[in-house]
Structure formats: C-alpha cells, structure tokens
N, C-alpha and C positions, 0 to 999 in steps of 0.2 A: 504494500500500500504506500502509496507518494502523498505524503501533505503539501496541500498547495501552500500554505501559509507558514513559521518559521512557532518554533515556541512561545508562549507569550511571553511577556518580561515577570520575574518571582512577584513586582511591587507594583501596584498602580501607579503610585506618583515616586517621584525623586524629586531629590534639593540639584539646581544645578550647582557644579563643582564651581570651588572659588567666590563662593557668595562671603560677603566678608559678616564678621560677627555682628554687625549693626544691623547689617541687613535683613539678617535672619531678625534679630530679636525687635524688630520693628515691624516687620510681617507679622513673625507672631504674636505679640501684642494690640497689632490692626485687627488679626482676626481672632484672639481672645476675646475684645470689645464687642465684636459684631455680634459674636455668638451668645455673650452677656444677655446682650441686647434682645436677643430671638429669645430666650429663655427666659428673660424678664417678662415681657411683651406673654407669651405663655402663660408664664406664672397665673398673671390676670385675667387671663381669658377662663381659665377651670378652677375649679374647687375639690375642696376634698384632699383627699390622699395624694392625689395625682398634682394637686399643685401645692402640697405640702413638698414631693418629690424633686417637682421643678424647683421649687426656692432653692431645696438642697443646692441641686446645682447651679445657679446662682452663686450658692458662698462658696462653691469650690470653684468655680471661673475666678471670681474677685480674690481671691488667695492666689491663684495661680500668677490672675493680670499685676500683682502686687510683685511676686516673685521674677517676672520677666522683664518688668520694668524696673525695679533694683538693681539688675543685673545687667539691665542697658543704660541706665545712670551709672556705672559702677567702671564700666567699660569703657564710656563715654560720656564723662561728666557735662552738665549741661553747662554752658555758656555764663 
C-alpha cells in the first residue's frame, strides 16, 4: 500500500525557533488575558456549579497572568 500523503507532524502547533524570551512571554500573557476574558464573560452567563467551576478558573488564569508577567518584568524591566 503507497500513502499519498507523508506522516503527520507528532504536534499541532510549534513555537517558531529563535522567538526571543519577550516575545514569547508577551504572546502568552496577550493570550492569558483573552482567555480570562472568555471565562469571565462565562462565569456570568451560568449558574450553579458550573459557574462556580468557571470562576475556578478565572483565579487560576489571574495567578498564572501574575506569574508571566513577573517574569517579563523580570526579564525586561519596564522603562
């Protein structure tokens, strides 16, 4: 049997190589926020358990967004 097509890749995504440490941790902090944001926005919409759930994470995004941004002040003190 001949595959037309080649294996797929092990990962859906990759980081391109050489993205310097700012860059990363300002990507990830953009999309920390966003996804705060969606989960916030959530939160409000349901009740019960399920947005007891949601809030959870809520405070683990905002502990995370604290740690990534620490650590890009840290890297690269602000101005």
């Amino acid at each position: 049997m001949i595959k037309d097509t080649p294996n797929p890749p092990d990962k859906l995504f990759t980081v391109r190589p050489n993205l310097g440490t700012e860059t990363l941790l300002v990507n990830a902090s953009q999309d920390l926020s966003s996804i705060t944001d969606i989960a916030t926005h959530l939160a409000f919409e349901i009740d019960g358990a399920q947005r007891n759930v949601a809030l959870g994470i809520c405070r683990m995004l905002e502990g995370v967004q604290l740690l990534v941004d620490k650590a890009l002040d840290d890297a690269h003190p602000p101005a």
